[in-house]
N, C-alpha and C positions, 0 to 999 in steps of 0.2 A: 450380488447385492450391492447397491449404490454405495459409495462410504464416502464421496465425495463431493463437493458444488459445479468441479470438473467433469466427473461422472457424470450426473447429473444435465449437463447439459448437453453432451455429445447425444451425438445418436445411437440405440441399441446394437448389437451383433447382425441384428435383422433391417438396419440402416433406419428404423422410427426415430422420429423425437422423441427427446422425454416427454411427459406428458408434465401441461403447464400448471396443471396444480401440484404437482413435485416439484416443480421450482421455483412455484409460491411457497410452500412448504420449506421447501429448504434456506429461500431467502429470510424468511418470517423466524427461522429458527435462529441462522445466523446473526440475525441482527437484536434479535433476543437475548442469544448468547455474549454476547457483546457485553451490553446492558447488564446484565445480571453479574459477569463476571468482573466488572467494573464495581459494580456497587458489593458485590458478597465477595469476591476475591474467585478463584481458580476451581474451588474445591467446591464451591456454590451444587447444591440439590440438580440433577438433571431436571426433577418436575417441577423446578421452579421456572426453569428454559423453558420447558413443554407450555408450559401454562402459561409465562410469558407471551408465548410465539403464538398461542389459539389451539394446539395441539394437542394430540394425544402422547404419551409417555411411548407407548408404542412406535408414534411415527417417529418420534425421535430416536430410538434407535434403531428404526430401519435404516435412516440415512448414515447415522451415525452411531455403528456399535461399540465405540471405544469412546470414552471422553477427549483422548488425542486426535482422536477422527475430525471431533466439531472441532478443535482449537488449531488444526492445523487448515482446514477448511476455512476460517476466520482468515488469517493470513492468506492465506494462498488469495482469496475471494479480493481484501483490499490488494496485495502487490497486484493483481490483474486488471483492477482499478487506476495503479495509478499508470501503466500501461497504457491503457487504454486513453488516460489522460494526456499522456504527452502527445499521442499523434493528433487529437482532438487541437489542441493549443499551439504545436507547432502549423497544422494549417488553420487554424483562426485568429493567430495572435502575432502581436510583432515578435520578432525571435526575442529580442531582451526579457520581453513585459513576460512569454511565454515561456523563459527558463525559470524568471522569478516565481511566477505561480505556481510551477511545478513542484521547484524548493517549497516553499511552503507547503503542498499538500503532505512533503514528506513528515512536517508538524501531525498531521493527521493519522498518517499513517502510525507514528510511532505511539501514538494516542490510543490506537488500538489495541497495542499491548496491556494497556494498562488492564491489574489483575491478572494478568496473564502470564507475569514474568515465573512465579514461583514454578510455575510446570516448562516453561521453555528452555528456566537456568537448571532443570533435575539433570541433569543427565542423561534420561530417559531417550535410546535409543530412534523413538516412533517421531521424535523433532532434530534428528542427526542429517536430514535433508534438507530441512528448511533454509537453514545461511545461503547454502548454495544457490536454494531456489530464487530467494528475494534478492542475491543480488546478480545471480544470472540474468535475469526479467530486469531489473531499474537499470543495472549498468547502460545496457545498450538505448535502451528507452531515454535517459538521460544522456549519452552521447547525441544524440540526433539533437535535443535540444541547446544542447550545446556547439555542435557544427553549424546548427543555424546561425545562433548568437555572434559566432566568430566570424563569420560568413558576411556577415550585416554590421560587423563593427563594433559593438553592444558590451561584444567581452573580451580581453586578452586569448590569445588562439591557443596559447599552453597548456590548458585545463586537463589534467588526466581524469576522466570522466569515473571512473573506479575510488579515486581519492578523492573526488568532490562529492560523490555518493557518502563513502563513512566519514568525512567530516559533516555532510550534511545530518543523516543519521545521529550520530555522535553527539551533535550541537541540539538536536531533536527530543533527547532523551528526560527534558523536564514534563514533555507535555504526558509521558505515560507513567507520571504522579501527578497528573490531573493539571500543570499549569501550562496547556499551549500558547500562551500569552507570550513568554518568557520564551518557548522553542521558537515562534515565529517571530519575535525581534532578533534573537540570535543569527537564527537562517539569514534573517534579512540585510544583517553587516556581513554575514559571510556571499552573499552574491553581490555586495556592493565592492566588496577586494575586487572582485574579479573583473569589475569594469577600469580596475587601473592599468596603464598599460595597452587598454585595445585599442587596436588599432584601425579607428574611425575611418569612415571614407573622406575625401579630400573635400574640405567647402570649398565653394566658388570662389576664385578670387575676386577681389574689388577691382571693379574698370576704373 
């Protein structure tokens, strides 16, 4: 049985796709689940998700038999996002402008949470994998944007890309009580340190 967004979009045992109303399905739910847990908190009705997302009660827990199932899939679904973000903006963007917007999406990311902390912070063993996951995936993902920047001048070259991850994070942490205003100015003096110090490419001199 699928229990996952990951599941979900790999191929069968027998090498098929999912099939794409399963991951219409499955998107429609998560982004549902989102929503609902935002506004009603963590412990929110499953049929109100179901109903939210166009769904039957049913399909919702085919995808997802445990309530730790959706909420770890919620996660899992944004860090692959911003994954996928970084190599996107490293080849379309100047490295600087593309480290900046990256920080910021981490405002986004942590926005996600919101609603969501009461079951993350339980103790509950079914979210004892997740730290690792999210920052196994952005570390490196955020290195690269960072090699670039330093590469190009943009940013001081010293950046331990692990520690600018949890101060990013860290400084992030108003947007999931609903104020990302306040997380993305934050972010945004914290990637402006980091232009002190680097080491620009040489101007021309004057004839």
């Amino acid at each position: 049985m699928d229990k996952d967004v990951d599941e979900l979009e790999m191929p069968d045992e027998r090498g098929r796709p999912a099939r794409a109303d399963a991951r219409r399905n499955v998107d429609a739910l998560l982004r549902a689940a989102m929503d609902v847990f935002a506004e009603l908190g963590v412990d929110a009705p499953m049929r109100t998700i179901a109903a939210r997302a166009g769904v039957g009660v049913g399909t919702l827990y085919r995808h997802f038999p445990q309530r730790s199932d959706l909420i770890k899939a919620i996660i899992r679904r944004e860090v692959d996002g911003c994954v996928e973000a970084a190599a996107t903006l490293v080849a379309t963007r100047e490295p600087g402008e593309a480290l900046a917007s990256w920080m910021q999406r981490l405002a986004d990311f942590v926005a996600t949470k919101r609603g969501l902390g009461p079951a993350l912070h339980s103790g509950d063993p079914a979210y004892q994998a997740l730290p690792d996951y999210v920052h196994g995936q952005l570390t490196p993902a955020l290195r690269s944007l960072l090699d670039a920047a330093a590469s190009a001048g943009s940013i001081r070259a010293d950046v331990d890309a692990g520690e600018l991850l949890f101060a990013g994070l860290r400084l992030a942490m108003p947007a999931s009580e609903g104020d990302t205003g306040q997380a993305r100015r934050m972010i945004a003096l914290l990637v402006d340190g980091l232009r002190y110090g680097a080491d620009a490419p040489d101007k021309a001199k004057p004839r």
